[in-house]
Structures are given as structure tokens and as C-alpha cells.
SESESE-278371 format. One line per 4 residues: for each residue x, y, z of C-alpha. Coordinates in steps of 0.5 Angstrom, whole numbers, plus 500, padded with zeros to 3 digits. Example, Ala and Ser with C-alpha at 12.3 -4.5 7.8 and 13.67 -1.06 7.14 Angstrom:
<ronus>
525,491,516 | 527,498,514
</ronus>
This chain:
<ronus>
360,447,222 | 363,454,225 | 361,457,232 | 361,465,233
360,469,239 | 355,474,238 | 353,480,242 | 346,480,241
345,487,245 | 351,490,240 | 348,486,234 | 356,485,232
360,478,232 | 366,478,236 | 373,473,236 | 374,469,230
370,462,228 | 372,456,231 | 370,449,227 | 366,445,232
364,439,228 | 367,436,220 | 361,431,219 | 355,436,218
351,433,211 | 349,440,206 | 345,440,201 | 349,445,196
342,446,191 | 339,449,197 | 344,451,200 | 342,450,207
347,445,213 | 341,439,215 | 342,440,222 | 338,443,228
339,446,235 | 333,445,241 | 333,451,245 | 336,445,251
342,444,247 | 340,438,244 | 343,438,236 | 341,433,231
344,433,225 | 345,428,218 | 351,426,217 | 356,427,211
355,420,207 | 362,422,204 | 362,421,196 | 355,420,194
353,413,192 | 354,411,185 | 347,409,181 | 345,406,175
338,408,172 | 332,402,172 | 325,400,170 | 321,398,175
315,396,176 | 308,395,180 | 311,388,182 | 317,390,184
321,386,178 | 326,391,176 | 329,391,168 | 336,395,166
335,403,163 | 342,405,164 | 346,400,166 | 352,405,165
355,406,173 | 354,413,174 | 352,418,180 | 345,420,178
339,424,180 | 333,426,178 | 331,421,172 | 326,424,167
322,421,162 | 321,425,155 | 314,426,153 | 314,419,148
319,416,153 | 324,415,149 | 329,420,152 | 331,421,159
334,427,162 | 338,427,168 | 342,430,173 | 350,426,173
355,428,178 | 362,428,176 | 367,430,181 | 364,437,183
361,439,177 | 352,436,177 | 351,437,169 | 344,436,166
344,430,160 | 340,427,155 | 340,419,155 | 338,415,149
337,408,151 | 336,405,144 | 343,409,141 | 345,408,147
348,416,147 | 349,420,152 | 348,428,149 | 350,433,154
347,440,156 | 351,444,160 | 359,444,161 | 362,444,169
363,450,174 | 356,450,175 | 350,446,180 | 345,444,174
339,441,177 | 332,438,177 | 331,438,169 | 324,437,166
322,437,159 | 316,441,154 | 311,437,152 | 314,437,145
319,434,147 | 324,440,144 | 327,442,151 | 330,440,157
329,446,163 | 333,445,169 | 335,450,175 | 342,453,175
346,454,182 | 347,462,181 | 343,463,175 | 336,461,176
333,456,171 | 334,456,164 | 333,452,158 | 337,448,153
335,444,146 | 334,436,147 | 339,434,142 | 344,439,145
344,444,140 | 346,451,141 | 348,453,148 | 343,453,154
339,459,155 | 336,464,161 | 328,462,162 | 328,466,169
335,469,171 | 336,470,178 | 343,470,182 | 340,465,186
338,458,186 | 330,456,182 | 328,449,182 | 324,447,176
319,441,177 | 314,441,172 | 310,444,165 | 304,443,164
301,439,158 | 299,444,153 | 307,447,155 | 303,454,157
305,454,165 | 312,452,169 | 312,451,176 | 318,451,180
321,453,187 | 326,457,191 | 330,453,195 | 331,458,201
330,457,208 | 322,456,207 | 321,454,200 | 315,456,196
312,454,190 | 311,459,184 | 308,458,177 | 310,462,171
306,462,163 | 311,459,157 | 311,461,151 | 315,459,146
317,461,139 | 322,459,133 | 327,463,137 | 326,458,144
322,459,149 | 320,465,154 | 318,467,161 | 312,471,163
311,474,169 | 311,469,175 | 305,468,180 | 306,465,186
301,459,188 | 301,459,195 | 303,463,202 | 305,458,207
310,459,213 | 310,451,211 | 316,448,206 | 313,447,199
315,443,195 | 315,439,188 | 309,441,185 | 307,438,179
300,439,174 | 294,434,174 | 294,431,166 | 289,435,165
293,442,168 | 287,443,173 | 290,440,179 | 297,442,183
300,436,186 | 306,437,191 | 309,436,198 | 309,440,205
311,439,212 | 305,444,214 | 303,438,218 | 310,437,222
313,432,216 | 312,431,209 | 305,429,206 | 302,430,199
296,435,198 | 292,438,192 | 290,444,190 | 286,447,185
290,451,180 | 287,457,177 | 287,461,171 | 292,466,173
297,460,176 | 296,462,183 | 292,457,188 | 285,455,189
282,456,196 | 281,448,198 | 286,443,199 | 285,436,199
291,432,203 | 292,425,199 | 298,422,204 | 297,419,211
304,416,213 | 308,421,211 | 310,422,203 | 314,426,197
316,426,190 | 309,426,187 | 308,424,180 | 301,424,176
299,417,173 | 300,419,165 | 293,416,164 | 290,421,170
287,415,175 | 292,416,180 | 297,419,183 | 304,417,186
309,418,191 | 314,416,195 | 314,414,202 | 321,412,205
322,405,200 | 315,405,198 | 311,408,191 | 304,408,194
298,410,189 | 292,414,190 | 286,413,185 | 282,420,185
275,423,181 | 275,429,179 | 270,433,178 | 267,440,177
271,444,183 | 271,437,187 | 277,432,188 | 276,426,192
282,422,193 | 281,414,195 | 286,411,200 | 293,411,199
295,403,197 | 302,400,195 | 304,400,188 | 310,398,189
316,396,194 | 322,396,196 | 325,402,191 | 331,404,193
333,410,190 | 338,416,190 | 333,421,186 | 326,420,185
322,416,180 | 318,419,174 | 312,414,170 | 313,411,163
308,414,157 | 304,407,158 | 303,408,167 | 306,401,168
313,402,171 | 317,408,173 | 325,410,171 | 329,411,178
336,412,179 | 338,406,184 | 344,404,188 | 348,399,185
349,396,192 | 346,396,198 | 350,398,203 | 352,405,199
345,407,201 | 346,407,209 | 350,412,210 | 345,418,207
341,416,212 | 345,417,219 | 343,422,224 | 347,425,229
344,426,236 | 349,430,241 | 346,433,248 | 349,438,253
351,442,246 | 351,448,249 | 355,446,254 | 361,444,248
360,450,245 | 362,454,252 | 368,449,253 | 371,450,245
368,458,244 | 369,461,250 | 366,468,249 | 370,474,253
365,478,259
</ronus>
């Protein structure tokens, strides 16, 4: 973290940056340093974990009995199941590279789809399960065939940063986020032909001054699940989505103890989500324009994961990327409270009259 003196009457910098602190954790998908300032001068900030924890990739399920997936010691995040899931897309960290892979446990393959330099990011499939579609640091989202052939193409190019989260059923609508400062959803229809799949026009679903995030669709394409910290912290909602890809006026909210990373159950009975170590299941009825959530219940406890989790076909047990020991999770969640922060930066960055 870098301190600058500022004139705010003349709009302009002044000096030179001064390096204040050398632990401050940033997140280099969304491109932001996880800290805060009150307006006293009291700083929190997440400390830097170092090297990110290495993983392995497990099934687990309602009892919390865990059974191998992809015992090959790794950094993963985000493990998606194909449709059939019979194949899993991942994001594997190496060195500075995040690049987007395809796993075949039965071969125990592993088939690569993009190829370093780059920050590749939260990969999602089509129904069909032909394509993988995943963001990419300065270049938007773009799509690459699931066997690895061919070289990966733009679907929705921007300089900037896109997070793909979900397709629907019919593979006719992407949703995805920007990851900026206030993070909103938007929708996108898909068309796809012999030459791969094309983007229309985007929509966006909702306008909130909130962090939207980690929208995904109902089974049957008419329901939007997804987080937001409209409420001060993170809590799972639904919406219905319309014909046009944009937000229906209501709102349900599923969550009561806080909540993220919700995943539709593949049979359409219920919806999961993550509370800190804990997958919690809330059964729902549907009908007409009618959602009606029943309370929140544990499916299953103590899942330590370093990147979400996605449902099996069958809805009995989940892929999760998992730490291969304790201790290497701690550090990710070591936060920094320093008081008085002002009074350091007047010592350390003195600004000239």
C-alpha cells in the first residue's frame, strides 16, 4: 500500500509515493486491495496469505464423507462439473499464470485451454457440453472447445475484466459480472452454430448501489439466484428473470446467517450456498410468478474450500477444491485492525503547507 499527498482545492498530487504497508492481500481478478479507512483513522485490512494454499479436488457429500476427485496436489479454484459430470473445468494456478483446464477423472487427463501471461478465471460450460467460457484479465470472456481444439475465442471482448457465472439449460443466456468497484450483474443471449458460439446484445439484470455477484439460473431458466451485500454482508436472493434477460420487480431473500456461491440443486428442489465452512440447502416451491423458500437447513459441514463448490448431475455430493492441510487455510482469513492510521500517515508522508 502506497500513501500520496493530495490537494484537494487544486485537484493535483503532490511529492512522490511513499510504501506504508507490505501485507495488504489484492485480489488481481478484480483488481481491487481488500482494505478500508474509517473516517476516525482506524484501517482493516486482510492480510497477504503469501503463496496461495495448495489443494487437491474431492467429492463430498450431505454426511460430510469426502472421497478423491483429483488427488493430484495442485492450487485450484473454481472446480466446475460438466453437464454429464464426467468432466471438470478448473482454474490452476502456476507460478503467476491462472489458466483454465479440463479434467477427466476416468483418463486421468488433464487438457489445457489457455496457455500463460494471462489471469483466466471462473470457467462455466454449455449444456452441451462442447464449450468451456471463462473470463480473462484484459480481454473480457471468451470460450474455448472442451477437448482443447483450436485456440480460445472472444465471446464478449472488453479491456477490462468480465466473470462468467452461469448458462442456462437451453445454452440460450450467459450471465456474468464486471468485477469493479460495485460489481453488477448482467445477462447475455447465446447462439451458437458450426463456427462456436456468439454473443448478442448484453442486458443488465439489475441496478443496485449493492455488490452483486455470482448469479446463476434456476433449472428451468426462470429464476436468478445470486449474492449481494445490499443488507451490509452477503445474503442469497432470487429474482425472477424475464424474457429479455433483465430482473423482475420482486425479490425473495433465501439466506438468514449471511451466504454466498449459490448453486441450483440439478433436480430443481433446492438451492445451496456457502456460509463460511458450511453448505446450507433451502428447499423452494415455484409457482406462477410465486417463489416461496422454506428455511435454510445444513447439508453438510465442515467443507474447507479454497473455490467454491458445483453439484454432481445426480445432486448427492458436490466437487470442491480442498486444502491439503489445515493450517494453510488460516492465513486467508487474517485481518488487520490498526488505529490512529492517520496520525501514521502524517509521521511517514508529511504534506508541505
Amino acid at each position: 500500500m502506497f500513501a500520496l499527498p493530495f490537494n484537494l482545492e487544486r485537484l493535483e498530487a503532490r511529492g512522490t509515493p511513499v510504501r506504508v504497508l507490505d501485507d495488504v492481500a489484492f485480489d488481481t481478478v478484480a483488481s481491487g486491495a481488500q482494505y478500508d479507512v474509517s473516517r476516525t483513522g482506524t484501517l482493516v485490512y486482510r492480510r497477504y496469505p503469501g503463496e496461495r494454499a495448495a489443494s487437491t479436488v474431492q467429492w463430498v457429500d450431505s454426511t460430510g464423507k469426502s472421497a478423491p476427485l483429483l488427488t493430484r496436489v495442485g492450487e485450484y479454484e473454481t472446480p466446475r462439473l460438466s453437464p454429464d459430470g464426467t468432466r471438470i473445468a478448473i482454474t490452476v494456478k502456476d507460478g503467476v499464470n491462472y489458466d483454465i483446464w479440463v479434467y477427466e477423472p476416468a483418463r486421468d487427463a488433464m487438457i489445457r485451454l489457455t496457455f500463460g501471461g494471462v489471469r483466466a478465471a471462473n470457467p462455466v460450460w454449455t449444456p452441451d457440453g462442447e464449450y468451456v467460457i471463462f473470463g480473462l484479465l484484459g480481454s473480457g470472456i471468451l470460450s474455448a472447445r472442451a477437448d482443447g481444439a483450436g485456440s480460445p475465442q472472444p465471446l464478449l471482448p472488453t479491456k477490462g475484466v468480465q466473470l462468467p457465472t452461469a448458462v442456462t439449460r437451453d445454452g440460450k443466456r450467459l450471465a456474468y459480472f464486471h468485477p469493479d468497484a460495485n460489481p453488477q450483474i448482467w445477462t447475455v443471449p447465446l447462439e451458437q452454430d458450426s463456427s462456436g458460439l456468439k454473443a448478442g446484445t448484453p442486458v443488465r439484470f439489475l441496478t443496485t448501489k449493492s455488490v452483486d455477484v455470482d448469479a446463476t439460473f434456476s433449472p428451468d431458466g426462470r429464476w436468478l439466484a445470486y449474492a449481494s451485500n445490499e443488507s451490509g454482508r452477503f445474503e442469497i436472493y432470487v429474482r425472477a428473470i424475464t424474457a429479455d434477460g433483465a430482473a423482475g420487480t420482486r425479490r425473495w431473500v433465501i439466506s438468514n446467517n449471511g451466504g454466498t456461491s449459490p448453486r441450483w440443486s440439478p433436480d430443481g428442489r433446492n438451492l445451496l450456498y456457502l456460509v463460511g465452512n458450511q453448505i446450507m440447502a433451502v428447499g423452494y416451491d415455484a409457482r406462477g410468478e410465486s417463489f416461496v423458500a422454506e428455511k435454510a437447513r445444513l447439508w453438510s459441514a465442515n467443507v474447507r474450500t479454497t473455490g467454491g463448490f458445483d453439484p454432481s448431475p445426480d445432486g448427492k455430493r458436490v466437487a470442491v477444491s480442498v486444502p491439503t492441510s489445515s493450517a494453510s487455510a488460516g492465513p486467508e482469513q487474517s485481518f488487520i485492525f490498526i488505529l490512529n492510521f492517520f496520525d501514521e500517515l502524517r509521521r511517514r508522508v508529511p504534506v508541505s503547507p
